[in-house]
C-alpha positions in Angstrom: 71.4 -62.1 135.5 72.8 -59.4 137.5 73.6 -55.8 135.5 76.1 -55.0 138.6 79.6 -56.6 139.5 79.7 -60.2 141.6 79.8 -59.8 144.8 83.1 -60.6 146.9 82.0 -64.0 148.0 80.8 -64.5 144.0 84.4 -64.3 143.4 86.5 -67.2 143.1 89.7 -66.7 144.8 92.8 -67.6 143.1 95.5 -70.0 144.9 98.6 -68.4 146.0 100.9 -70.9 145.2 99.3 -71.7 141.7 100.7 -68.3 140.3 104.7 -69.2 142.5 104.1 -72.9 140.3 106.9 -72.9 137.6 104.9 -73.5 134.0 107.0 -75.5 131.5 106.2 -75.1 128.2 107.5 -77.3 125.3 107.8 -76.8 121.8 108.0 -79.9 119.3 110.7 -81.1 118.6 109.9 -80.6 114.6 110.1 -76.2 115.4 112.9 -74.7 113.2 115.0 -72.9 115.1 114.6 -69.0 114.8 116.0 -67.3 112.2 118.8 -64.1 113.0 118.0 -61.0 111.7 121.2 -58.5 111.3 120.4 -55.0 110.9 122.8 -51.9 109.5 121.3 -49.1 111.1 120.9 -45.2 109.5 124.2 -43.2 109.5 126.4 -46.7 109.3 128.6 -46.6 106.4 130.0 -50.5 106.1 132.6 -50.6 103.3 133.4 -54.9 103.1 132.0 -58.0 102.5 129.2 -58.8 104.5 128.0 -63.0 105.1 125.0 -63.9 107.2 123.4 -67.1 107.7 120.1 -65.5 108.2 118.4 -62.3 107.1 119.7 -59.1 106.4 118.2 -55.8 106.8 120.3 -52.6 106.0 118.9 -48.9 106.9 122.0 -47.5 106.3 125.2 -47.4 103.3 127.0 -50.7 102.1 129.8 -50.4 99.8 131.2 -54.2 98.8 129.5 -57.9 99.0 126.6 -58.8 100.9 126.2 -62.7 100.9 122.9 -63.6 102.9 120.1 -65.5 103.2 117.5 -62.9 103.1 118.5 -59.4 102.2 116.3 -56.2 102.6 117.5 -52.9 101.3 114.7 -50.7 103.0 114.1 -47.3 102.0 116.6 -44.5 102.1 119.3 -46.9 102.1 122.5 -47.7 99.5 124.2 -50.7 98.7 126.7 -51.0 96.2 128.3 -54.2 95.2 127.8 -57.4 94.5 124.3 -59.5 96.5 124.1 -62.8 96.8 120.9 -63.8 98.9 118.1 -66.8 98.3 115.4 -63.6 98.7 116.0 -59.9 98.3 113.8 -57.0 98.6 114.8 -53.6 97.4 112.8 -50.5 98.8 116.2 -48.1 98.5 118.7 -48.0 96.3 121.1 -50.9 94.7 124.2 -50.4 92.2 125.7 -53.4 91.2 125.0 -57.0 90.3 122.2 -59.1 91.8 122.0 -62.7 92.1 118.5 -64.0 93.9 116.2 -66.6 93.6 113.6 -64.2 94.0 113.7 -60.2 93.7 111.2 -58.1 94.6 111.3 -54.3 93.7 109.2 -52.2 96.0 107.7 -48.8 94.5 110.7 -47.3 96.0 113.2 -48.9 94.8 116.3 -47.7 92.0 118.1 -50.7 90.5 121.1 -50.2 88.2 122.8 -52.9 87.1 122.2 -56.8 86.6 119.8 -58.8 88.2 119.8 -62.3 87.9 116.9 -64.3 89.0 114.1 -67.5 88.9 111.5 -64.4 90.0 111.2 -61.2 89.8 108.8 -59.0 90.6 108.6 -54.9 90.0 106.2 -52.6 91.7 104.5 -49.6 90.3 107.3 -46.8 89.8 110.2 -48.7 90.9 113.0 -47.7 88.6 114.9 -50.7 86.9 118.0 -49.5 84.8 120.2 -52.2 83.7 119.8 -55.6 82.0 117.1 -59.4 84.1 118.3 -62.6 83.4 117.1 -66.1 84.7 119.2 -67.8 86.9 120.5 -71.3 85.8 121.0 -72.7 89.1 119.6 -71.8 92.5 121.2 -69.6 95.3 121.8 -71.0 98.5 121.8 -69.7 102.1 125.3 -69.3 103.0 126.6 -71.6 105.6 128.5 -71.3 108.9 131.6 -72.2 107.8 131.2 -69.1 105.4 131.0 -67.1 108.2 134.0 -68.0 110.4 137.1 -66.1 109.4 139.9 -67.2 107.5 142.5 -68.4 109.4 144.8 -65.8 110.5 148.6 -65.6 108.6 151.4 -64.7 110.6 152.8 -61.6 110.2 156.1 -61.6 107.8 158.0 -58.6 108.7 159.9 -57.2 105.5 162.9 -55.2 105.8 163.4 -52.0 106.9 164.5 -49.2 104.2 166.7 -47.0 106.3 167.1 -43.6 105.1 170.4 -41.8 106.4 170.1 -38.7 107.8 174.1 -38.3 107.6 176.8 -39.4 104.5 177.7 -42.4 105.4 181.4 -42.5 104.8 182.2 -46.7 105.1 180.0 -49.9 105.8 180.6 -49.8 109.6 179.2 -46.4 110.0 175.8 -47.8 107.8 175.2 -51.1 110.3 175.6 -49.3 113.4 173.1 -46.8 112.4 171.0 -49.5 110.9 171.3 -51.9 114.1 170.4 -48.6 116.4 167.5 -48.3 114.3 166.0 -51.9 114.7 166.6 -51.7 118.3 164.8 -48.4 118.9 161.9 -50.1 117.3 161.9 -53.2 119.0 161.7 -51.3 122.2 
């Protein structure tokens, strides 16, 4: 046993081209594919609906519907609205209703409103304010169809009010004005 380094020619000496040698690595077939995270960052202010086929995480203000597989309202942050989410955590603060499979209400947390679950759970000084109730039927993930946006309508153009700036003293004088009008816009 030697209490100093090996020697040079102790060494083995790696190959070259075993480190240039492409390494294939494969993962069985039976992997789930990994899930998206979405994150609302601190300062964002999102007033809408919100759907995600994966998780959720928002830092920052929601005001409207979050529909998600897995929502997280971390600390310091609002949502207001309506949830809709198979698992939700709340660590800031939530106004609205609350429909979950399983909620879980950090020590942080401030919940007003209606929570409907299978199971919830409540930390140690999380502040609860509103009315639990046990969810008949299980919430599901949305899916990607729920996620593409509805087709688009075409535009329907209504007519113009024209306002006169001048009496109008007969019909002719009113359509002339009113055609110069469309024109100018068209333009």
């Amino acid at each position: 046993m030697s209490y100093f380094s090996s020697t040079k020619s102790d060494r083995t000496v790696a190959k070259p081209q075993a480190a240039l040698e492409p390494r294939v690595e494969t993962k069985a077939a039976t992997s789930k594919p990994q899930e998206t995270m979405s994150a609302i960052g601190a300062g964002v202010l999102i007033t809408g609906n919100i759907v995600a086929t994966g998780a959720v995480q928002v830092f920052g203000h929601v005001i409207g519907d979050i529909h998600a597989a897995r929502l997280v309202i971390c600390e310091g942050a609002q949502v207001e609205g309506k949830v809709m989410a198979q698992e939700a955590v709340i660590e800031g603060k939530f106004k609205g209703t609350l429909h979950a499979n399983a909620v879980k209400l950090q020590a942080t947390a401030f919940v007003e409103g209606e929570v409907y679950n299978k199971s919830l759970s409540i930390e140690q000084n999380a502040q609860f304010e509103g009315i639990a109730r046990r969810l008949d039927k299980a919430i599901d993930a949305p899916t990607t169809a729920q996620t593409q946006p509805a087709a688009a309508i075409p535009y329907a153009s209504a007519p113009a009010t024209v306002y006169a700036t001048e009496p109008v003293t007969n019909g002719q004088a009113y359509a002339s004005a009113t055609e110069e009008r469309r024109q100018s816009w068209t333009s």
